[in-house]
Backbone as ProteinMPNN parsed JSONL, in Angstrom:
{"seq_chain_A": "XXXXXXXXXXXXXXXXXXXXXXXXXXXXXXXXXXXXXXXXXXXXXXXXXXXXXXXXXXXXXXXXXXXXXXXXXXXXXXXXXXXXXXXXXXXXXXXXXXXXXXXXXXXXXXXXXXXXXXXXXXXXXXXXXXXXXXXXXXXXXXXXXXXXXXXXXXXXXXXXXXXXXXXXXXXXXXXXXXXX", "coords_chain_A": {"N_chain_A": [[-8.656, -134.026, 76.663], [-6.913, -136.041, 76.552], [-5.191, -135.749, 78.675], [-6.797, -135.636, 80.832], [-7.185, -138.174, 81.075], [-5.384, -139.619, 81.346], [-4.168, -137.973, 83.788], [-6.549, -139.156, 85.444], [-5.505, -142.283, 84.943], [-2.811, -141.993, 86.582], [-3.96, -141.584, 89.144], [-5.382, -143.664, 89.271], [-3.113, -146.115, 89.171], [-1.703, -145.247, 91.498], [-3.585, -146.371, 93.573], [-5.804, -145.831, 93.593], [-9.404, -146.336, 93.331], [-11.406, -145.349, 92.433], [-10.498, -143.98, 90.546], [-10.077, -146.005, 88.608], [-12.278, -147.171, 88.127], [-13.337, -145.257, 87.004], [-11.806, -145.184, 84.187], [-12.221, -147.782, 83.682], [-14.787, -147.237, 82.708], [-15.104, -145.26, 81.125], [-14.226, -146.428, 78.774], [-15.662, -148.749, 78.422], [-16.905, -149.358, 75.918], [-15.342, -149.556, 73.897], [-13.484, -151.991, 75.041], [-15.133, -153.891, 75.38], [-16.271, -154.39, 72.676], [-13.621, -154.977, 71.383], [-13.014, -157.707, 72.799], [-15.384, -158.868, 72.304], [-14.793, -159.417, 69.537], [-13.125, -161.187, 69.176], [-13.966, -163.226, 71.141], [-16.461, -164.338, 69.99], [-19.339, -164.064, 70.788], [-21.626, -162.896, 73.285], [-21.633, -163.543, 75.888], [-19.05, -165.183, 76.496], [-17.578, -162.355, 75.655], [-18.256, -160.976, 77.88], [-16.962, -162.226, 80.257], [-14.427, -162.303, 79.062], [-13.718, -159.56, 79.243], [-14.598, -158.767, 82.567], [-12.348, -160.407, 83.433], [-10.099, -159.323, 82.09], [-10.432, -156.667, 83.247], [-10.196, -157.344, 86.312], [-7.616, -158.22, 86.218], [-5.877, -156.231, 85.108], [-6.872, -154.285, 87.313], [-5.554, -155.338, 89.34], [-2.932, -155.526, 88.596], [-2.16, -152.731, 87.945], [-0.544, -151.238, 88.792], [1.991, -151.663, 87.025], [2.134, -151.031, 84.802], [4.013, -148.405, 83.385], [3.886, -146.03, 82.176], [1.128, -143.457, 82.013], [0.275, -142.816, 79.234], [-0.067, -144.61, 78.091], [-1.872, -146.939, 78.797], [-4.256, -147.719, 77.189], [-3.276, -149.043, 75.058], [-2.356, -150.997, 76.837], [-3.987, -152.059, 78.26], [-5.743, -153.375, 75.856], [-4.037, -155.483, 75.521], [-3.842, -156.875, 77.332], [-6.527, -157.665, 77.007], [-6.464, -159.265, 74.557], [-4.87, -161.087, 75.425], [-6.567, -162.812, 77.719], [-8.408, -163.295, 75.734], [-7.899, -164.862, 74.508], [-6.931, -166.622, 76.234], [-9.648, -168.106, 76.484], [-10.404, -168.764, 74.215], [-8.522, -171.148, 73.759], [-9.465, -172.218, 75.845], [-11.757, -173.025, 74.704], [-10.658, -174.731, 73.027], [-10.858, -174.47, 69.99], [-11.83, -172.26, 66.697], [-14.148, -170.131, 66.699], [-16.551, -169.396, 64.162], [-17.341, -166.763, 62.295], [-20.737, -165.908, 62.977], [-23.809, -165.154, 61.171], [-25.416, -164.033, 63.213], [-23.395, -162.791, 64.865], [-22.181, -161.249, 63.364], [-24.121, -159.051, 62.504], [-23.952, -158.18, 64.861], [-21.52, -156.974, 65.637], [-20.48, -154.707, 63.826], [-21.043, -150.958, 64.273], [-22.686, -149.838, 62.049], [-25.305, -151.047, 59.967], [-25.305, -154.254, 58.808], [-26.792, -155.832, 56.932], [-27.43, -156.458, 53.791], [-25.155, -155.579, 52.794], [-23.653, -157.176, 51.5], [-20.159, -157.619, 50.227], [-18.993, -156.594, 53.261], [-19.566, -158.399, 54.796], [-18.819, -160.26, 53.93], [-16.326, -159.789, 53.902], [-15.604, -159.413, 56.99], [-16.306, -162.002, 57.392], [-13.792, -163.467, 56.296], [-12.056, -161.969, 57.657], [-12.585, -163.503, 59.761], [-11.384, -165.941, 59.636], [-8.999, -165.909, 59.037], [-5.428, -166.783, 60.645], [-4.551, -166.428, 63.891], [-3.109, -164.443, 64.986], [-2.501, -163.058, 62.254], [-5.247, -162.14, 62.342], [-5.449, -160.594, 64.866], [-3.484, -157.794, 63.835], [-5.084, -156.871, 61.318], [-7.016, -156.406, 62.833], [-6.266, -154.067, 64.466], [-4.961, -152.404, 63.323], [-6.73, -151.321, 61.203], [-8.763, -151.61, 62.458], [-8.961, -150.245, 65.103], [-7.085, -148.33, 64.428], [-4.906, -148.54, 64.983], [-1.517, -147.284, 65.171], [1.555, -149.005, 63.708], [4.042, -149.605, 65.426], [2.336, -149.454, 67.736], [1.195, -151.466, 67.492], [2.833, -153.556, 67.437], [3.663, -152.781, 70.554], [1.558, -153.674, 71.471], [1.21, -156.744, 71.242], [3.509, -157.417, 71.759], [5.781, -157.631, 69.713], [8.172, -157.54, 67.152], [8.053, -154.226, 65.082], [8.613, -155.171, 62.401], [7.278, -157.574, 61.948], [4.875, -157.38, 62.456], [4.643, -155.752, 60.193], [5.016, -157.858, 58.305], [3.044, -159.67, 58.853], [0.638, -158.193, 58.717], [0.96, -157.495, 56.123], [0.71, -159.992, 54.846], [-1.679, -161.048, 55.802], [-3.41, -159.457, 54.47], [-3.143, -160.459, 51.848], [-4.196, -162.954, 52.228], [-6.574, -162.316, 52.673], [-7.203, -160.921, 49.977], [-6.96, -162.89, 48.032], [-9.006, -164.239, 49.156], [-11.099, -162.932, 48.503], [-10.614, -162.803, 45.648], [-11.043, -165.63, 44.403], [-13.99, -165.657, 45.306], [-14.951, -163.854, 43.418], [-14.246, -165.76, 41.417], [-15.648, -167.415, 41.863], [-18.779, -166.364, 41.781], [-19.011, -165.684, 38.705], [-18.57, -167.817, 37.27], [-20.42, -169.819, 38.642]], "CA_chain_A": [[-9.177, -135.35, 77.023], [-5.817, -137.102, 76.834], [-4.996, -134.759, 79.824], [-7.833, -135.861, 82.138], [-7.108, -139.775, 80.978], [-3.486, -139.38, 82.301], [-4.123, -137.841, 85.369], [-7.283, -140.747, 86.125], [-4.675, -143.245, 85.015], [-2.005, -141.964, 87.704], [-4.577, -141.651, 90.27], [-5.314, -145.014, 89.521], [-1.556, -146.208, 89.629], [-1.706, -144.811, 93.116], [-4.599, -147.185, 94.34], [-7.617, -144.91, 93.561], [-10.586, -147.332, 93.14], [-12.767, -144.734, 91.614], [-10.04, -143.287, 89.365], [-9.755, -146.87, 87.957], [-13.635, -147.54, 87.488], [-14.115, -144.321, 85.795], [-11.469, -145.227, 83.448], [-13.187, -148.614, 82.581], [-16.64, -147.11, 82.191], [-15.104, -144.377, 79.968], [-13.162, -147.097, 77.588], [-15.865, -150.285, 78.3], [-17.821, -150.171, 74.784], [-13.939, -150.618, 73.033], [-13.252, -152.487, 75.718], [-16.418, -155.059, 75.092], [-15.774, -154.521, 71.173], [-12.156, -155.911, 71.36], [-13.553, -159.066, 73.486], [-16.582, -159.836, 71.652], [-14.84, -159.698, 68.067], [-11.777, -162.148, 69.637], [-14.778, -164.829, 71.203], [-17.824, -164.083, 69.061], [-20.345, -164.017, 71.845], [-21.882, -162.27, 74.521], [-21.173, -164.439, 77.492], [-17.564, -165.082, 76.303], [-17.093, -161.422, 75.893], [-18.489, -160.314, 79.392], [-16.133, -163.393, 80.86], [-12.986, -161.674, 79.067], [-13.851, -158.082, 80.079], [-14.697, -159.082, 83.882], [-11.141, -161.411, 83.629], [-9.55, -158.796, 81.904], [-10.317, -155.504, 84.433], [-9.681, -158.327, 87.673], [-5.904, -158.141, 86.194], [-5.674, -154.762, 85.056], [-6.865, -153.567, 88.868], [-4.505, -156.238, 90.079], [-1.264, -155.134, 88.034], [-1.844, -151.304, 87.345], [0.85, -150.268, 89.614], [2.978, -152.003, 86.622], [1.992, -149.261, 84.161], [5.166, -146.962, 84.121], [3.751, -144.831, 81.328], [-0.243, -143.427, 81.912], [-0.379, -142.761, 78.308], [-0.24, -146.082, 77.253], [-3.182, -147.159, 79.37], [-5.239, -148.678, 76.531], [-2.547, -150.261, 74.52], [-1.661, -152.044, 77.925], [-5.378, -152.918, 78.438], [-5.666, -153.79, 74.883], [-2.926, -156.178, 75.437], [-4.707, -157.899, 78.275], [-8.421, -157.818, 76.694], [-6.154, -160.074, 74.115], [-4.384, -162.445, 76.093], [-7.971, -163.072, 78.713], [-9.532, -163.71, 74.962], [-6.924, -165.94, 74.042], [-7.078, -168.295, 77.272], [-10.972, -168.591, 76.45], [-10.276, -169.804, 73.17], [-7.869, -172.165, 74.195], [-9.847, -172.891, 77.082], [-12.574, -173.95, 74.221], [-9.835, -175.755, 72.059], [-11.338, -174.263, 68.846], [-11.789, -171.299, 66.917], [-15.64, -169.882, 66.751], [-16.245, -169.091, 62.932], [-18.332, -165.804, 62.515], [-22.165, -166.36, 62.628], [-24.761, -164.147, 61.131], [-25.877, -162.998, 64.256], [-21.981, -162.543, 65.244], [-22.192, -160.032, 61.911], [-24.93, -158.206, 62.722], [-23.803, -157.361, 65.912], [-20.24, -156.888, 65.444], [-20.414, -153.466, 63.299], [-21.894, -149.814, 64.706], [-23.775, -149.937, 61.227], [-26.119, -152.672, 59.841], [-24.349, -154.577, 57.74], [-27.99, -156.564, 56.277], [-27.369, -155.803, 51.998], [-23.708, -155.281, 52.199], [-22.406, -158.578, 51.289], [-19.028, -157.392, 50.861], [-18.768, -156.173, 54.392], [-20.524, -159.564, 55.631], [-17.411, -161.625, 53.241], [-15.12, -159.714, 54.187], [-15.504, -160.051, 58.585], [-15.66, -163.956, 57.819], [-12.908, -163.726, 55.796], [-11.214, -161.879, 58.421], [-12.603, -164.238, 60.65], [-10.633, -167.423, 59.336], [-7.424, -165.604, 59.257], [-4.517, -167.341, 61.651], [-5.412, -165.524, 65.33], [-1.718, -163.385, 65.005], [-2.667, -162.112, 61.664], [-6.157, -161.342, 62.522], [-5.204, -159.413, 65.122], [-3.134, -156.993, 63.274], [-5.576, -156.234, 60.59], [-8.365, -155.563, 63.767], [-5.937, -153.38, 65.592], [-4.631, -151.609, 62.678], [-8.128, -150.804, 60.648], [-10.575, -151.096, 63.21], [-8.651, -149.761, 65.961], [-6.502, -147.342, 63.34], [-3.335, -148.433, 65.797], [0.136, -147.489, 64.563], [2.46, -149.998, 63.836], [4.068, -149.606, 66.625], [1.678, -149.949, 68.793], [0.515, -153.005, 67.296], [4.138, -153.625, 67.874], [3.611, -152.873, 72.45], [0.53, -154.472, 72.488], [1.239, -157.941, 70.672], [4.952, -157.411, 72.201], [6.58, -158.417, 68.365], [8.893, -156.883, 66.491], [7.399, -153.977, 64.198], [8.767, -155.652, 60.7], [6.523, -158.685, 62.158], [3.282, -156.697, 62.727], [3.811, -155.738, 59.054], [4.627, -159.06, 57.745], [1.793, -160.005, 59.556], [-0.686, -157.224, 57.714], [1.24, -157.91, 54.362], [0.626, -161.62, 54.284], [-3.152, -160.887, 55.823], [-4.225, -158.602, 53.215], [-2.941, -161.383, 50.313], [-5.076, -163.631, 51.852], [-8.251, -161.565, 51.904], [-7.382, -160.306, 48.413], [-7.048, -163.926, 47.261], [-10.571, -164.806, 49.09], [-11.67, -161.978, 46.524], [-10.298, -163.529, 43.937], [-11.883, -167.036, 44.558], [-15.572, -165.715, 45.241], [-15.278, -163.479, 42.501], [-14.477, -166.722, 40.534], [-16.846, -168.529, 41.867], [-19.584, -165.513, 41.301], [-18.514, -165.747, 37.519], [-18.199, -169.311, 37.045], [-21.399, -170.157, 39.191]], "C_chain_A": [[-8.041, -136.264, 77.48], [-5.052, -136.952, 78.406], [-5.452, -135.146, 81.038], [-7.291, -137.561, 82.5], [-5.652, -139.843, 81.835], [-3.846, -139.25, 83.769], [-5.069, -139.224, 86.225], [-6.186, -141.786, 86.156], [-3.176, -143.01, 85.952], [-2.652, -142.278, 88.686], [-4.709, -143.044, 90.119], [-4.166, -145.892, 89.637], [-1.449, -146.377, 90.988], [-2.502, -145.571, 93.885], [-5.98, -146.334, 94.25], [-8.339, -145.649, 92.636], [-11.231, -146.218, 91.836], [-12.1, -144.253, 90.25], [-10.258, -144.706, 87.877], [-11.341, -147.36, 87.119], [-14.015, -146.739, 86.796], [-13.034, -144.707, 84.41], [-11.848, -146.828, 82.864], [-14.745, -148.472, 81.974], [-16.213, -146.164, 81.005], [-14.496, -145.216, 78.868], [-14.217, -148.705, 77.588], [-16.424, -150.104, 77.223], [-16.588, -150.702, 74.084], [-13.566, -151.918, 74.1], [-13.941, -154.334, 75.328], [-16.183, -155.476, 73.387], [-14.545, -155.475, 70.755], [-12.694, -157.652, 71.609], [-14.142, -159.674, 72.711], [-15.526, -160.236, 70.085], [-13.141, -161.07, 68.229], [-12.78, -163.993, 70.056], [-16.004, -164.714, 70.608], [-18.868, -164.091, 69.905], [-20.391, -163.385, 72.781], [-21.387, -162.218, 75.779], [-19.718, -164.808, 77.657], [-17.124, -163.909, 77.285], [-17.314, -160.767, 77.522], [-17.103, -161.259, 80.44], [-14.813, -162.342, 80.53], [-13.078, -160.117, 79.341], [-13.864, -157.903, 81.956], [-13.065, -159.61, 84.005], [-10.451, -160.028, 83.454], [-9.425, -157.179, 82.991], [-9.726, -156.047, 85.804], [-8.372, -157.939, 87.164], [-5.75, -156.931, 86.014], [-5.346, -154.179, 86.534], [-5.625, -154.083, 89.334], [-3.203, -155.229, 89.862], [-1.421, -154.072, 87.506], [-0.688, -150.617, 87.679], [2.336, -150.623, 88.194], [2.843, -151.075, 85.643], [2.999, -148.471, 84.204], [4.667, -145.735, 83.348], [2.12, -144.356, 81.058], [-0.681, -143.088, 80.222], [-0.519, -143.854, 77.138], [-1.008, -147.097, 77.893], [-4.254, -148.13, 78.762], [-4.614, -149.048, 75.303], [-2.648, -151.555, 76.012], [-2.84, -153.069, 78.12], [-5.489, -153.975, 77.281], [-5.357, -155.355, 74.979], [-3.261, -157.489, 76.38], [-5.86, -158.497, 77.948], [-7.537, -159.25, 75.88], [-5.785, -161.273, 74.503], [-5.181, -162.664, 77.063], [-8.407, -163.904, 77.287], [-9.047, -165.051, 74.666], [-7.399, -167.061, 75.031], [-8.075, -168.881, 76.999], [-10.897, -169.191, 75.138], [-9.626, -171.19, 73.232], [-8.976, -173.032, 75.041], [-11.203, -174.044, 76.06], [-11.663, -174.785, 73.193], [-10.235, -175.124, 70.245], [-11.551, -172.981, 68.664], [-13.647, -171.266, 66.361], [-16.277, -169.087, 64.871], [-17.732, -168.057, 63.107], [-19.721, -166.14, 62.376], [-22.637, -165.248, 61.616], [-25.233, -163.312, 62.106], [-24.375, -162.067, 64.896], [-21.917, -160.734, 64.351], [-22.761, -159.165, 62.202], [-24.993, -157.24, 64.242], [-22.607, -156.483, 66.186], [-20.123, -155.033, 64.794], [-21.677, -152.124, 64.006], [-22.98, -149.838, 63.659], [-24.17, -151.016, 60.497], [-25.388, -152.657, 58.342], [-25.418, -155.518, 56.252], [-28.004, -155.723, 54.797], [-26.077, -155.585, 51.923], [-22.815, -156.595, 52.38], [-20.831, -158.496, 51.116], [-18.276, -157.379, 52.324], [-18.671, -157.555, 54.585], [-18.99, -160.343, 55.311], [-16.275, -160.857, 54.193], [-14.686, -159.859, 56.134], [-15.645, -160.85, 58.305], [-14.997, -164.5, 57.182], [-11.697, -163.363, 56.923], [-11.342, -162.804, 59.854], [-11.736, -165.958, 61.174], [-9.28, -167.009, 58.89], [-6.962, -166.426, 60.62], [-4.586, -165.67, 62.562], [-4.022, -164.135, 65.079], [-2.224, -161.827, 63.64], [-4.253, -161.564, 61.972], [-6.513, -160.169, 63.269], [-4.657, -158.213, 64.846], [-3.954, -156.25, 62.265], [-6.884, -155.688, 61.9], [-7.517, -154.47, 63.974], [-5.649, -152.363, 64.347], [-5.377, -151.044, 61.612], [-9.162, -150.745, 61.322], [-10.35, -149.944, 64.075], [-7.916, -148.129, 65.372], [-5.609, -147.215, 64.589], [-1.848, -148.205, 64.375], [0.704, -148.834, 64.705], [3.452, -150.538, 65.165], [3.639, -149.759, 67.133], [0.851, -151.11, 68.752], [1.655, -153.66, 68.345], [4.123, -154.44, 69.306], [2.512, -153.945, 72.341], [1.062, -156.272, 72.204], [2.687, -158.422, 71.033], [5.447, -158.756, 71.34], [6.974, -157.171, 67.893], [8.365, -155.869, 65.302], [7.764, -154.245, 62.939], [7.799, -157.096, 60.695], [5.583, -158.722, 62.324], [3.29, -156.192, 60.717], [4.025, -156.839, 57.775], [3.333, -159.543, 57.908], [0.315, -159.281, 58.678], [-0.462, -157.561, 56.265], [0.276, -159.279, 54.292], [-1.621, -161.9, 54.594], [-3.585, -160.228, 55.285], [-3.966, -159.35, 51.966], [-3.704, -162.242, 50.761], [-6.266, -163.184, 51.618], [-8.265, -161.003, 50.662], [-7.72, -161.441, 47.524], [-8.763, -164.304, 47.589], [-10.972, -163.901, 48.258], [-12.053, -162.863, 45.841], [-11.443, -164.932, 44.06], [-13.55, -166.502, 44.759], [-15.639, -164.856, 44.186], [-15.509, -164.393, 41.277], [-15.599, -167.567, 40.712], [-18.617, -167.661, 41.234], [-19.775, -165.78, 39.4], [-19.001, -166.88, 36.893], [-19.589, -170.133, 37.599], [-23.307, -169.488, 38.994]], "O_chain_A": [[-8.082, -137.032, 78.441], [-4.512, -137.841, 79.065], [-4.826, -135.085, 82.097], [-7.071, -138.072, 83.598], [-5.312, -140.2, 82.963], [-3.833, -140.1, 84.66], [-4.68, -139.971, 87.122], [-5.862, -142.224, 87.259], [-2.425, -143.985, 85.965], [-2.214, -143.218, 89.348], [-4.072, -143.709, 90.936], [-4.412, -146.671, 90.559], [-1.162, -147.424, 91.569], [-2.189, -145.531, 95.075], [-6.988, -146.416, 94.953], [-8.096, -145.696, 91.43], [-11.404, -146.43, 90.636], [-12.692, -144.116, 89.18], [-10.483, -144.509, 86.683], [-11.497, -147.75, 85.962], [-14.879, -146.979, 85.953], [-13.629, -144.442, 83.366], [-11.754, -147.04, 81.655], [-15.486, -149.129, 81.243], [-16.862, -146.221, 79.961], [-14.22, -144.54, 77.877], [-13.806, -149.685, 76.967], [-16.902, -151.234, 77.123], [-16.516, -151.867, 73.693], [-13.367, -152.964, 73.481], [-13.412, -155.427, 75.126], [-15.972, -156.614, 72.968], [-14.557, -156.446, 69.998], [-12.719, -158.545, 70.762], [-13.814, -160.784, 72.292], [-15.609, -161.378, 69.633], [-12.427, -161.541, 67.343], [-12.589, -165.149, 69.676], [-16.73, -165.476, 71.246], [-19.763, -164.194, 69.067], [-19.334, -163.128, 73.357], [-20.919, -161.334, 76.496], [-19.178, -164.771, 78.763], [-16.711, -163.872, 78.444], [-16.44, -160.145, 78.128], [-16.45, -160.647, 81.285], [-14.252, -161.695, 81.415], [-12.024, -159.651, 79.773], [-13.216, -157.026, 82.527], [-12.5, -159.009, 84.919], [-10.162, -159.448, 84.501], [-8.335, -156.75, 83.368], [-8.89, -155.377, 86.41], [-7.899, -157.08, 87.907], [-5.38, -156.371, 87.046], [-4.268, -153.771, 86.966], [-4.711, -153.342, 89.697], [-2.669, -154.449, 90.651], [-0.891, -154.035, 86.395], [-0.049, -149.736, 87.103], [3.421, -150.047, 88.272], [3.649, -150.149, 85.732], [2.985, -147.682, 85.148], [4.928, -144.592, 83.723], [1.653, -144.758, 79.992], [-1.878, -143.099, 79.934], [-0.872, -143.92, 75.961], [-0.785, -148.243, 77.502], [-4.917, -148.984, 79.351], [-5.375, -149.4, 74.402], [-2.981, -152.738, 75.952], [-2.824, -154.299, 78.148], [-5.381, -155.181, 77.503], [-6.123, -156.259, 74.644], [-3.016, -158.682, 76.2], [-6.251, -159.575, 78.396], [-7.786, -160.338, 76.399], [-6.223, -162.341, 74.074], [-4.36, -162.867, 77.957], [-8.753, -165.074, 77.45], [-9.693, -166.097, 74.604], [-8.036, -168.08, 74.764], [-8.016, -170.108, 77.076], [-11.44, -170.291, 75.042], [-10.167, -172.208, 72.799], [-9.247, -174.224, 74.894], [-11.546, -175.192, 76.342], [-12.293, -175.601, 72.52], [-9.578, -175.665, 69.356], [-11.584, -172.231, 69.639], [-14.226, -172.187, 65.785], [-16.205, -167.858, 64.883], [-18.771, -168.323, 63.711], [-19.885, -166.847, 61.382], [-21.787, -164.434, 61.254], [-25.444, -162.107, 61.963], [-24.403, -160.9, 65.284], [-21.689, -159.584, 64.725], [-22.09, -158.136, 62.274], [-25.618, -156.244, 64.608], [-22.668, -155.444, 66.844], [-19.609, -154.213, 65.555], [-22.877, -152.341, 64.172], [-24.142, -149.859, 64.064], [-23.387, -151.957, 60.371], [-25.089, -151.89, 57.426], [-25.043, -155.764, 55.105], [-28.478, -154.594, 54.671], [-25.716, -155.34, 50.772], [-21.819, -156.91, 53.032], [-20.167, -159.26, 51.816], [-17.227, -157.982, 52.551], [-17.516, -157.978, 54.532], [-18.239, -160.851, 56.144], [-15.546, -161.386, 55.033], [-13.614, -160.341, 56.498], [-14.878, -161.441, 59.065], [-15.062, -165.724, 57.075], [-10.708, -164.066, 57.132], [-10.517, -162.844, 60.766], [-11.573, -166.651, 62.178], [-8.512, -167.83, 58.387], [-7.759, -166.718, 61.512], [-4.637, -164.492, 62.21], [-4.33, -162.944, 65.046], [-2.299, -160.602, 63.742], [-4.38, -160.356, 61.772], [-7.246, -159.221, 62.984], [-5.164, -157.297, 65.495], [-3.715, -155.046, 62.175], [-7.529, -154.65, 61.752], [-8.134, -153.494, 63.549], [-6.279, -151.315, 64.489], [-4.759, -150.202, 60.96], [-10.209, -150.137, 61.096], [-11.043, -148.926, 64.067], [-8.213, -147.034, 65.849], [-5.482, -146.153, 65.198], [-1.49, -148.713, 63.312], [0.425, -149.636, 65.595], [3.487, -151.658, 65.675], [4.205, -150.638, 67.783], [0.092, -151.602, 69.587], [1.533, -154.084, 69.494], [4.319, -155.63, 69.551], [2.543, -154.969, 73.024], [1.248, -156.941, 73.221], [3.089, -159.545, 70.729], [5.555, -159.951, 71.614], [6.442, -156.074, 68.065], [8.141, -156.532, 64.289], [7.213, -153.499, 62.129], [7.579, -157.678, 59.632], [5.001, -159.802, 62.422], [2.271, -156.252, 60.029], [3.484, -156.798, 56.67], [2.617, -159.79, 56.938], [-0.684, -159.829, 58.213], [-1.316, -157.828, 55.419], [-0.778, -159.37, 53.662], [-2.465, -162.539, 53.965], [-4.77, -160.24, 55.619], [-4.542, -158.932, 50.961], [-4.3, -162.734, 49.803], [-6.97, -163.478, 50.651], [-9.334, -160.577, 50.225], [-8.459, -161.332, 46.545], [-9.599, -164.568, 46.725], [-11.204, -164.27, 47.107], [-13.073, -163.465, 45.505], [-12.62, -164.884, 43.703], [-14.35, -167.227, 44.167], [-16.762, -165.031, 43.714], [-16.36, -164.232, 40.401], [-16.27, -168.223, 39.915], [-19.412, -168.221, 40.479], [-20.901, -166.087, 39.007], [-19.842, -166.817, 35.996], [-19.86, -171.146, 36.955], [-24.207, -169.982, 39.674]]}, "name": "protein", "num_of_chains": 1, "seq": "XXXXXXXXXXXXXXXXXXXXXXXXXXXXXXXXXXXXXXXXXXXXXXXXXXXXXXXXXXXXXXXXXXXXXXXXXXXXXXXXXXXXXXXXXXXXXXXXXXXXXXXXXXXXXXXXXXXXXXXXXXXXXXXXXXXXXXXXXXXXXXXXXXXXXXXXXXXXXXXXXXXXXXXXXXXXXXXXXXXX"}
C-alpha cells in the first residue's frame, strides 16, 4: 500500500492531476476528521479541507520526501484550521451534536468518552493537538515533531502537561460526583 502511495505521490510531484485527486479521495475521511475535530462543524470543516487541498495542489512540488505525504498534509489541514479559528476570534467548545459525530462509534451512554472529548476540547490549541495526533492519529513523536515543526522534547512537554490536565479534570468531576 505504502508502495502504491509513494509512487501516486511522485506522480503527483510531477504535475499529475489525477495522481493528486486519487490521493485526496484515498486519505479524505482522515482528511475531513482532522478538520472537523480542529472547527467543530460541517461547513467549517469542508472550508478547511477545500482551503487545505487548493495549497497542497499549489505547493506539492515542495514535498522532497513522498513518504511523508500525510504528515505534510496533516500539517496544512492544521494551519487552514487554525486561520478559521482566528478568522472567528474564538474557540468553538464541543457540542453534543459535535460528540456524536466526532467518534466512528456512538458515544450516547459513555459519559466518560463524552467528558473526556470536552475536556480535550478546552485544552490550549498546541496541547490539544498533540494528544489528537498522538492517540487518535497514533503519530510518533516525531512526527508530531514535522508536522507541528517543534522540537520533539516540546511535543512531549506538550502531552505531559496535557494529560495532568485531563487527569486533574478527573479529579474535579470525580469530586464533584462524590460531593454532589
Amino acid at each position: 500500500m505504502e508502495l502504491v502511495n509513494d509512487k501516486l505521490v511522485k506522480k503527483a510531484i510531477k504535475g499529475n492531476k489525477k495522481a493528486f485527486e486519487h490521493l485526496i479521495k484515498q486519505h479524505y475521511e482522515q482528511i475531513y476528521r482532522t478538520a472537523y475535530l480542529y472547527v467543530h462543524n460541517e461547513e467549517d470543516a469542508l472550508d478547511v479541507v477545500q482551503e487545505a487541498t487548493y495549497q497542497a495542489y499549489t505547493s506539492i512540488d515542495s514535498l522532497k520526501e513522498p513518504g511523508y505525504f500525510m504528515t505534510w498534509l496533516t500539517r496544512i489541514i492544521i494551519r487552514c484550521a487554525g486561520q478559521i479559528l482566528k478568522g472567528r476570534n474564538k474557540l468553538v467548545p464541543l457540542t453534543e451534536e459535535v460528540l456524536s459525530k466526532l467518534s466512528e462509534t456512538d458515544l450516547s451512554g459513555h459519559d466518560e468518552s463524552i467528558h473526556l472529548l470536552q475536556a480535550i476540547g478546552q485544552l490550549k490549541e498546541n496541547y490539544r493537538t498533540t494528544i489528537l495526533l498522538f492517540y487518535y492519529y497514533d503519530y510518533s513523536i516525531k512526527t508530531i515533531s514535522e508536522v507541528m515543526v517543534i522540537p520533539e522534547g516540546t511535543v512531549k512537554t506538550y502531552l505531559s502537561r496535557a494529560k495532568a490536565i485531563l487527569k486533574e479534570s478527573y479529579k474535579e468531576e470525580e469530586e464533584d460526583k462524590c460531593h454532589g
